[in-house]
C-alpha positions as CSV (number, residue, x, y, z in Angstrom):
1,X,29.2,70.2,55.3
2,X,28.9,69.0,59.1
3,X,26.4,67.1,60.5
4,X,23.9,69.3,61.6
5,X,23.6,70.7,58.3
6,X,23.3,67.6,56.3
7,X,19.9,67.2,58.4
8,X,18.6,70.4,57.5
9,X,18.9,71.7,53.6
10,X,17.3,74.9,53.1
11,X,18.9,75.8,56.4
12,X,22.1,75.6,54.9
13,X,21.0,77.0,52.0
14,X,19.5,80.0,53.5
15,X,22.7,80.5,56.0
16,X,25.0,80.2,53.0
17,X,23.0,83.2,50.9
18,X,23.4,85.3,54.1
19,X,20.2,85.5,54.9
20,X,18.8,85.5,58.4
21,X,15.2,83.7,58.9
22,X,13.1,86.9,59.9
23,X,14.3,88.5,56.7
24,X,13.7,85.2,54.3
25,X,10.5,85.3,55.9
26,X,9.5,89.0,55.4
27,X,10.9,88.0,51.5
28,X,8.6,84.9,51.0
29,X,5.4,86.9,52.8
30,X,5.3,84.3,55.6
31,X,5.7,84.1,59.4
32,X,8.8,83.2,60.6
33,X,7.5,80.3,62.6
34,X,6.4,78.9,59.1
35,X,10.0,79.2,58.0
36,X,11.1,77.1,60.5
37,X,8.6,74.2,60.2
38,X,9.7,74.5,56.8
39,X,13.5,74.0,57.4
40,X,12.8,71.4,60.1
41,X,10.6,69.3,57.6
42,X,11.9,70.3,54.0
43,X,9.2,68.1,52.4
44,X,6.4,69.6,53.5
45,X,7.2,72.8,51.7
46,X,4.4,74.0,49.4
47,X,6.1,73.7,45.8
48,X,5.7,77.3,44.8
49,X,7.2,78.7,48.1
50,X,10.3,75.9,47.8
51,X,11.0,77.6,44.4
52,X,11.0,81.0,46.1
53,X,13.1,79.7,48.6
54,X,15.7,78.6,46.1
55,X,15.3,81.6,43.9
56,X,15.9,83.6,47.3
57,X,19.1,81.6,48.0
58,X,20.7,82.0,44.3
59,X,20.7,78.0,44.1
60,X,19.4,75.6,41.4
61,X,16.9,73.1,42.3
62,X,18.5,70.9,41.2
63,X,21.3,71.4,43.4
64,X,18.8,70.6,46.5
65,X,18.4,66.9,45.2
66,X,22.2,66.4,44.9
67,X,22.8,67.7,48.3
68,X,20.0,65.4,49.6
69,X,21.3,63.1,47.8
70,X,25.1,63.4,48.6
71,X,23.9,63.6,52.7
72,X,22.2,60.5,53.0
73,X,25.6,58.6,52.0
């Protein structure tokens, strides 16, 4: 993964599942400008919209804390 993706997670995630960020936000009922607090600061992500998020993207959560784990190598 390159650099600017290692900084931001569920952006990568949400690029990967094809999804742009008006239509992840029309899917998780928020405005878009929320989406993108969200992808600039993952961890302030309410923990039942960060499971939508990942149920959205077809990943694991589990898969999240790997890749967070893996880019700060």
């Amino acid at each position: 993964m390159e650099k600017n993706q290692k900084r931001n997670i569920m952006k990568s995630f949400r690029v990967k599942a094809g999804l742009s960020q008006e239509k992840t936000a029309e899917l998780l009922g928020i405005a878009r400008n929320t989406l993108v607090y969200y992808e600039r600061k993952p961890y302030s992500i309410p923990l039942e919209t960060f499971l939508e998020m990942i149920n959205i993207y077809g990943e694991d959560f589990r898969d999240v804390f790997i890749a967070e784990k893996l880019y700060k190598r």
